[in-house]
MDAnalysis code that builds the backbone (N, CA, C; Angstrom):
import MDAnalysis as mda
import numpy as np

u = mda.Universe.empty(438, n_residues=146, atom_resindex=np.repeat(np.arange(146), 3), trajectory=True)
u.add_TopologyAttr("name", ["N", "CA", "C"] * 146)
u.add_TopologyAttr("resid", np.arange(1, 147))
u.add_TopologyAttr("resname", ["UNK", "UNK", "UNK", "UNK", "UNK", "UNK", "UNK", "UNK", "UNK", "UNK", "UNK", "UNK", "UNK", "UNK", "UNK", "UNK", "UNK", "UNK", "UNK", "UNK", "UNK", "UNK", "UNK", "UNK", "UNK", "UNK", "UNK", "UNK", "UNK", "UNK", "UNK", "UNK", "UNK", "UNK", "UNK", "UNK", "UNK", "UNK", "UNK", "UNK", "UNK", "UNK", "UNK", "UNK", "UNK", "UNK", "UNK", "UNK", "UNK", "UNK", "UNK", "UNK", "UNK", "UNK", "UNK", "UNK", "UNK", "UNK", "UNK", "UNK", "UNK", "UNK", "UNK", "UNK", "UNK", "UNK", "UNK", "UNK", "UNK", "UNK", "UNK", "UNK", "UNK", "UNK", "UNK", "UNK", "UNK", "UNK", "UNK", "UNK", "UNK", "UNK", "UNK", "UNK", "UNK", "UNK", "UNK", "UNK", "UNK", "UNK", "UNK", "UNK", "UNK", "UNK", "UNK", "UNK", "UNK", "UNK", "UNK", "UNK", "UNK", "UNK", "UNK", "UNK", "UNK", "UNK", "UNK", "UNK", "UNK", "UNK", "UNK", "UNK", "UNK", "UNK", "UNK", "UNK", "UNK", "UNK", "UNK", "UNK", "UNK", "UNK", "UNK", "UNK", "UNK", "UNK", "UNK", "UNK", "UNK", "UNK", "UNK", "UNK", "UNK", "UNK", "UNK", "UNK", "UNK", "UNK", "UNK", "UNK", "UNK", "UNK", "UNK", "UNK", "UNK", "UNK"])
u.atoms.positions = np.array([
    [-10.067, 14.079, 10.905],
    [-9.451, 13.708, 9.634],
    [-8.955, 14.978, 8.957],
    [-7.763, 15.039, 8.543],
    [-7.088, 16.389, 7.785],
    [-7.484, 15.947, 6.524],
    [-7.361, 16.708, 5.422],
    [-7.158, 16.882, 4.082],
    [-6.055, 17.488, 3.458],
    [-4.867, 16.495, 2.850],
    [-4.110, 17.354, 1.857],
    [-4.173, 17.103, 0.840],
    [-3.595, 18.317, -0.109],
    [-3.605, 18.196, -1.622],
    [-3.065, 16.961, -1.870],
    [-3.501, 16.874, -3.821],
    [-3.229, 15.559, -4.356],
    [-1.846, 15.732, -4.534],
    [-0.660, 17.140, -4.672],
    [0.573, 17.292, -4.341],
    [1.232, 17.165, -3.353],
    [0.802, 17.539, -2.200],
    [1.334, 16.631, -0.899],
    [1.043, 15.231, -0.542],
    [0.003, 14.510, -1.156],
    [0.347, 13.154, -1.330],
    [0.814, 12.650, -2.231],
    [1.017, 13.501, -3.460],
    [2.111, 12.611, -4.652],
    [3.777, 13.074, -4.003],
    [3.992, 13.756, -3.217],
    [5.398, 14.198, -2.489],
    [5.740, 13.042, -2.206],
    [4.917, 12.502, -1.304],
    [5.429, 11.367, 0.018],
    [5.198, 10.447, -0.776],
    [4.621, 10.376, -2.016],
    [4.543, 8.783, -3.180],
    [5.780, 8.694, -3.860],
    [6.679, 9.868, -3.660],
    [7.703, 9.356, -5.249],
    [8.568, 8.150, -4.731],
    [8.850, 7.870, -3.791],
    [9.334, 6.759, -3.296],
    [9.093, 5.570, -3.103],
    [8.335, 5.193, -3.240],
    [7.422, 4.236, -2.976],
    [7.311, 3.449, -4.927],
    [7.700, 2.339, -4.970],
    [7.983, 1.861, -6.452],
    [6.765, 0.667, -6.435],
    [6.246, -0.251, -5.311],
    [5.842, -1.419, -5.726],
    [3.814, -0.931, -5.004],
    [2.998, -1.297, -5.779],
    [1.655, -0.940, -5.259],
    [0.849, -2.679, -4.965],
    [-0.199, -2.537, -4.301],
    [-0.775, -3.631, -4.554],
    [-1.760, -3.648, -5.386],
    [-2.128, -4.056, -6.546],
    [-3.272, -4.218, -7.234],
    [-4.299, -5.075, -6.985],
    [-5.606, -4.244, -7.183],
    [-6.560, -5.266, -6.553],
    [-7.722, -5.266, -7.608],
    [-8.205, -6.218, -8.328],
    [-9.599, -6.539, -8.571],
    [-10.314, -7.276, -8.399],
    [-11.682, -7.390, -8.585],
    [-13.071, -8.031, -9.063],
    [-12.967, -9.382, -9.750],
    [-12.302, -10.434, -9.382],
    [-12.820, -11.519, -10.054],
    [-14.201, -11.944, -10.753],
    [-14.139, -12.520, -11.668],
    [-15.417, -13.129, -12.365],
    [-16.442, -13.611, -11.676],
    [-15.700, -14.523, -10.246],
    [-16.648, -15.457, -9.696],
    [-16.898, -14.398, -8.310],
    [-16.207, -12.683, -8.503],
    [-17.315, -12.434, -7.401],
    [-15.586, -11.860, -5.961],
    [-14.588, -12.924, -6.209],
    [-13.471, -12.831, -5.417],
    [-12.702, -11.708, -5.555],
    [-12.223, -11.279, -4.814],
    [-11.051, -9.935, -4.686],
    [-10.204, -10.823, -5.018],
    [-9.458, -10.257, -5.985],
    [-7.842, -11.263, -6.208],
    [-6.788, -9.664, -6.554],
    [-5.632, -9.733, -5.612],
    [-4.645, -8.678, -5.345],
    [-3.371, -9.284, -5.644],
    [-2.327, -8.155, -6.584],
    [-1.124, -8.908, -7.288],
    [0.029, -7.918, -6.904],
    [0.953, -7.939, -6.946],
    [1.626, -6.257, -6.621],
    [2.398, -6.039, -7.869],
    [2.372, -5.012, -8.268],
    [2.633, -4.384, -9.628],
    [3.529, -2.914, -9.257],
    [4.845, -2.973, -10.087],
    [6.093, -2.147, -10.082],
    [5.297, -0.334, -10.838],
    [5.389, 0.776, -10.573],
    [5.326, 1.611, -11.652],
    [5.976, 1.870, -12.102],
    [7.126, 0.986, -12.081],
    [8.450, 1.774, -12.593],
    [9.388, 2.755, -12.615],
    [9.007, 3.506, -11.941],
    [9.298, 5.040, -11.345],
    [8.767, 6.239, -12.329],
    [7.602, 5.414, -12.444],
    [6.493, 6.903, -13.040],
    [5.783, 7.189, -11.966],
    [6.442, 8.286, -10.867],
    [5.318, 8.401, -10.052],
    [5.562, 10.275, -9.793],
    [5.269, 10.765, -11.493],
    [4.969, 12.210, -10.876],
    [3.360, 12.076, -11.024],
    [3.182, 11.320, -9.606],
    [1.496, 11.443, -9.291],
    [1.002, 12.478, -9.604],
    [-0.158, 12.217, -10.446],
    [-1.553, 13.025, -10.552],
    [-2.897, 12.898, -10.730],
    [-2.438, 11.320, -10.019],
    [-3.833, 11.046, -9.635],
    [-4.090, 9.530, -10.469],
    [-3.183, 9.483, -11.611],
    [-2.925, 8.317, -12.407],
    [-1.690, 7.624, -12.367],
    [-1.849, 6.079, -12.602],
    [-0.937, 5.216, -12.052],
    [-1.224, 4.488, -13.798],
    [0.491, 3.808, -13.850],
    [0.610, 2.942, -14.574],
    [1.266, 1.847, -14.784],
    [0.980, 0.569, -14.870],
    [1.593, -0.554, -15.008],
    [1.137, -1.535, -16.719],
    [2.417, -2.006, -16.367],
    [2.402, -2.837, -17.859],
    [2.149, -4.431, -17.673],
    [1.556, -5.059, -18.375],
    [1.474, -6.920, -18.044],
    [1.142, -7.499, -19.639],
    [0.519, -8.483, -19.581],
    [0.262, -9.328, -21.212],
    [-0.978, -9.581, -20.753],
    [-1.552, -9.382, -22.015],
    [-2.980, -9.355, -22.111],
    [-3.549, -10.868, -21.815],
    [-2.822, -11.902, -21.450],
    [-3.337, -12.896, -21.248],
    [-3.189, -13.112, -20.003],
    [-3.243, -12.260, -18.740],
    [-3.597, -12.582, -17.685],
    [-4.345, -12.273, -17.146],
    [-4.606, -13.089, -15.941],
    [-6.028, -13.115, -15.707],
    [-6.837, -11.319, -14.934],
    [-5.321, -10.511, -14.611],
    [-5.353, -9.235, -14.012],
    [-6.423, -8.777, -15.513],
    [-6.251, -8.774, -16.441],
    [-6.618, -7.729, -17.714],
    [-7.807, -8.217, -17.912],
    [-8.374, -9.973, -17.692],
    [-10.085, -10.580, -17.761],
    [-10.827, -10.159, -17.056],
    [-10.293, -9.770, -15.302],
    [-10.797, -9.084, -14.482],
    [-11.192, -7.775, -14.830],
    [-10.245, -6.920, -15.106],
    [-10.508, -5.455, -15.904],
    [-11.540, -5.178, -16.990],
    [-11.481, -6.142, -17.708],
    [-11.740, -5.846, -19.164],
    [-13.679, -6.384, -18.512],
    [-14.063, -7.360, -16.995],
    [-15.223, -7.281, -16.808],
    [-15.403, -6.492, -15.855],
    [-15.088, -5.816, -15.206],
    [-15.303, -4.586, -14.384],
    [-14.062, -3.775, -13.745],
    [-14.079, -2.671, -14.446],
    [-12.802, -1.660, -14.699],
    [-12.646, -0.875, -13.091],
    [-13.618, -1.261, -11.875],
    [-12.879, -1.076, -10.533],
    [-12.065, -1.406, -10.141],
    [-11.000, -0.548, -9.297],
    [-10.153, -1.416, -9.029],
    [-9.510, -0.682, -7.677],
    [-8.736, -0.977, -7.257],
    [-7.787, -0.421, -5.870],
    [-6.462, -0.533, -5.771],
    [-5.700, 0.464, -5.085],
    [-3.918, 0.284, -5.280],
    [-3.756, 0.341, -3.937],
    [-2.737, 0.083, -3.031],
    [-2.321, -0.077, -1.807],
    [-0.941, 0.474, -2.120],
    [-0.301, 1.086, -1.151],
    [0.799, 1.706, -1.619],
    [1.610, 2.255, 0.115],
    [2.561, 1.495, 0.695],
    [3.166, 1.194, 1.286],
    [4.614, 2.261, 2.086],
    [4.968, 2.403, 2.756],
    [6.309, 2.831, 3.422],
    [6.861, 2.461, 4.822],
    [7.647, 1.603, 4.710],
    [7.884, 1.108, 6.260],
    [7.794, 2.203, 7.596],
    [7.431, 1.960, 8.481],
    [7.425, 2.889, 9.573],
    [9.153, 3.230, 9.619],
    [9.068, 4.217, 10.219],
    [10.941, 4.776, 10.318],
    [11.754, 5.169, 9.597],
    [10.835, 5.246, 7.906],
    [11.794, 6.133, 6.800],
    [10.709, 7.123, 7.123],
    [9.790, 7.315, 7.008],
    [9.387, 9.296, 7.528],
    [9.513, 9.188, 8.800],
    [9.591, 10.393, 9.288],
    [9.321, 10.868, 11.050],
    [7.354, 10.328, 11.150],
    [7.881, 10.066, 12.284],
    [5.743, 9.962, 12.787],
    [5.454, 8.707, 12.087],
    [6.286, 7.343, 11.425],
    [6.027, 6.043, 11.107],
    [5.773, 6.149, 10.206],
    [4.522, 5.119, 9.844],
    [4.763, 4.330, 8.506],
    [3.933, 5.405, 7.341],
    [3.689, 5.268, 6.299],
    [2.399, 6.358, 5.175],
    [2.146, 5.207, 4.259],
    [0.544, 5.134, 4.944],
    [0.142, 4.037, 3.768],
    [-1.002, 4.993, 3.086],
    [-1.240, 4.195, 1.812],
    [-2.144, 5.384, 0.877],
    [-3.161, 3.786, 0.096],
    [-4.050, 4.042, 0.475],
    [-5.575, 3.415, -0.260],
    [-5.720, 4.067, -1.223],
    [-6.113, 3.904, -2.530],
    [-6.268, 4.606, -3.786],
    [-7.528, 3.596, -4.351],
    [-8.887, 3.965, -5.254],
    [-9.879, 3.339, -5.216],
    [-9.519, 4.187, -6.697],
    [-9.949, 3.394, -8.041],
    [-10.507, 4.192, -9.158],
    [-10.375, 3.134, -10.196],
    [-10.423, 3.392, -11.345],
    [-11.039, 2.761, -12.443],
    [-9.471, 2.407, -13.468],
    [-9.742, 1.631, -13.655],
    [-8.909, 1.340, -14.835],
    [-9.243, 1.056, -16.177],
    [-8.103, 1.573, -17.235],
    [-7.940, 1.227, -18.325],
    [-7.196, 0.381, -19.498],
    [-7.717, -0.632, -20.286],
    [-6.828, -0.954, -21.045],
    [-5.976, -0.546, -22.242],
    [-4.941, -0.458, -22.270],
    [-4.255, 0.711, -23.374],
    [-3.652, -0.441, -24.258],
    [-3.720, -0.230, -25.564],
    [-2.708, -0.981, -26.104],
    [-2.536, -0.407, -27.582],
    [-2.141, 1.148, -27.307],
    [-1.217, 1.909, -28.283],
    [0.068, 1.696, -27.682],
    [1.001, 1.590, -28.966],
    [2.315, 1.682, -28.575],
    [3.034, 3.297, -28.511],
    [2.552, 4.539, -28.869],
    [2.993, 5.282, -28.548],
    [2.511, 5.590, -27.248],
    [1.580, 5.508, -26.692],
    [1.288, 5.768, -25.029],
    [2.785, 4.672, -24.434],
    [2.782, 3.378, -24.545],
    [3.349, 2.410, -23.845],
    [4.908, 3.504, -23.599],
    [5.237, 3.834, -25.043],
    [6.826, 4.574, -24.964],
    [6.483, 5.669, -24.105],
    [5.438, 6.565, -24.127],
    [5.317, 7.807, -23.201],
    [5.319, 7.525, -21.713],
    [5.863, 5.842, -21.860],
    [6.032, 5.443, -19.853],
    [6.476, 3.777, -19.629],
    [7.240, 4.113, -20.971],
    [8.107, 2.590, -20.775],
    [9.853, 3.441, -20.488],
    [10.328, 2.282, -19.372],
    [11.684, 2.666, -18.564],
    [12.023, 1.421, -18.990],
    [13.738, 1.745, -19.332],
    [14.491, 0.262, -19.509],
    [14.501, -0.595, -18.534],
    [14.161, -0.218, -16.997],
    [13.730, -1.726, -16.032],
    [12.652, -2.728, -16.822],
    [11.898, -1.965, -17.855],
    [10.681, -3.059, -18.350],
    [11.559, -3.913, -18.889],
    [12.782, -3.981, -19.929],
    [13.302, -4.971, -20.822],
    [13.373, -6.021, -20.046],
    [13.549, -6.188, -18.779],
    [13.720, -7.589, -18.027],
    [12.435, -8.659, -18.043],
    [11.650, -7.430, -18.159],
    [10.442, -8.685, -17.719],
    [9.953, -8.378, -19.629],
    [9.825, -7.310, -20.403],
    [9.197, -8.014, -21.911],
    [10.570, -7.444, -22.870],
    [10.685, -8.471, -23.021],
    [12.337, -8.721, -23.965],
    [11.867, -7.972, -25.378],
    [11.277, -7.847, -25.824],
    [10.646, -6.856, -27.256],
    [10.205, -5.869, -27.069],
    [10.437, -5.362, -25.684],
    [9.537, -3.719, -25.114],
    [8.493, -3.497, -25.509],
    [8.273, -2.414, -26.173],
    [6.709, -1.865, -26.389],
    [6.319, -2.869, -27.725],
    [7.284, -3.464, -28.549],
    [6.786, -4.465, -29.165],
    [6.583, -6.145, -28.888],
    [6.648, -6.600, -27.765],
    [6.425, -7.710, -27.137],
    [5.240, -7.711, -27.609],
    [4.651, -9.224, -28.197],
    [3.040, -9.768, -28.707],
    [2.576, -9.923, -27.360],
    [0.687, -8.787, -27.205],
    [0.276, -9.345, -26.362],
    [0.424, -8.092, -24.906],
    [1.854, -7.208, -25.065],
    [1.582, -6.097, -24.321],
    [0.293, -5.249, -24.045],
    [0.179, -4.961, -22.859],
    [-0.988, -4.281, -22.545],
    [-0.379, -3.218, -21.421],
    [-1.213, -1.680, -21.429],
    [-0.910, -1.290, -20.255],
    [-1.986, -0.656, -19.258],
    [-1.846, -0.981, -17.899],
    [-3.095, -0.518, -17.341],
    [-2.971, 1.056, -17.233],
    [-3.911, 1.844, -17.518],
    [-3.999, 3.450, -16.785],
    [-5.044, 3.080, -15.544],
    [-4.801, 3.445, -14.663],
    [-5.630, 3.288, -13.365],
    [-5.745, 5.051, -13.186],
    [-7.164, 5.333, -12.801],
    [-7.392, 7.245, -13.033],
    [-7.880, 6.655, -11.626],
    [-7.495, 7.535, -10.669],
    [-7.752, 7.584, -9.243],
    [-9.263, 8.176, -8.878],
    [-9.985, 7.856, -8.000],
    [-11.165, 8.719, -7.928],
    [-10.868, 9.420, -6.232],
    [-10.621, 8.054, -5.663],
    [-10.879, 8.498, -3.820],
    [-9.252, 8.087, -3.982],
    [-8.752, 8.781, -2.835],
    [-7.397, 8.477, -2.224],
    [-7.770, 8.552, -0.501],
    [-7.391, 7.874, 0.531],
    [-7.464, 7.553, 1.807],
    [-5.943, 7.379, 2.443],
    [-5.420, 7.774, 2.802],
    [-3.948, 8.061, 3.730],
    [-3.846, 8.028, 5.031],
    [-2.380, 6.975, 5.204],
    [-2.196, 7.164, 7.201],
    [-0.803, 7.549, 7.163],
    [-0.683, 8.351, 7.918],
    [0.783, 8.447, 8.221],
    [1.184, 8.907, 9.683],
    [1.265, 7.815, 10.355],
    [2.034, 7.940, 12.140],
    [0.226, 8.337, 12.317],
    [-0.390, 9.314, 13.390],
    [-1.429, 9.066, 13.658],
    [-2.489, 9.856, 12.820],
    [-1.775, 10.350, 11.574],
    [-2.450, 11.512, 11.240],
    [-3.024, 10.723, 9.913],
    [-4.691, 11.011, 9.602],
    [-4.986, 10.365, 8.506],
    [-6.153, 11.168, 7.680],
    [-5.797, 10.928, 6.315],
    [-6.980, 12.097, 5.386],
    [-7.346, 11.422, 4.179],
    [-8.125, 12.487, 3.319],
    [-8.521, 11.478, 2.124],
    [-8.109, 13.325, 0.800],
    [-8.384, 12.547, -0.239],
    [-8.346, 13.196, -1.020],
    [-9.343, 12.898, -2.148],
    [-10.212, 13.536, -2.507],
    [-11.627, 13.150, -3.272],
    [-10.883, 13.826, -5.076],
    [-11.058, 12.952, -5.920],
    [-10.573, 13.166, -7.162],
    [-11.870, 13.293, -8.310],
    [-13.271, 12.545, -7.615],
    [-14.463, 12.358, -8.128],
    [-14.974, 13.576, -8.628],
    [-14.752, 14.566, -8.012],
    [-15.211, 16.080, -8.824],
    [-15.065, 16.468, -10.144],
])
């Protein structure tokens, strides 16, 4: 297993726009949604997505703030195949509106027509702890827990 920096795996992330989100259901179930970052991805270890506080992603959170991202690249856009990246860490619920503007992009207006003032906005901060990576046969982790 190699080890690279959390900068050589935020390199090979800026491309990559859609993650899978995963939590902890109430009753115990993994339930996974895929969530846009919008093209905030000068990775550093933190990820962010926006939703309304009335879904069931934020009931999950708000009872246990573990969570996991999956994060994707078809084999044949890098040399040596596909780069998938496991990301394990904790999330947060935000619901200042000056954070929301410090990482709201006009792609959001499509989905909340009032932007950072839509009733009910929420945004997740997900702080990375473990990162786990494959790319073609070569695979490493990156420990953020320190």
């Amino acid at each position: 297993m190699t080890r690279k920096s959390l900068a050589e795996v935020a390199q090979r992330m800026r491309d990559i726009d859609i993650a899978m989100l995963s939590t902890k259901t109430q009753s115990g179930e993994i339930a996974s949604r895929p969530m846009s970052n919008n093209s905030d991805v000068d990775y550093n270890g933190d990820s962010y997505f926006f939703t309304l506080a009335s879904s069931q992603m934020v009931a999950d959170i708000a009872a246990d703030d573990h969570v996991s991202l999956a994060f994707s690249v078809e084999p044949g856009l890098f040399s040596g195949g596909g780069f998938f990246i496991a990301v394990t860490g904790k999330a947060q619920l935000v619901r200042d509106k000056a954070v929301f503007a410090a990482h709201w992009t006009p792609d959001l207006d499509a989905w909340f027509e009032r932007g950072i003032d839509t009733p009910g906005l929420v945004m997740l901060h997900v702080r990375a702890v473990h990162i786990k990576y494959w790319a073609g046969e070569e695979e490493g982790e990156v420990d953020l827990a320190a």
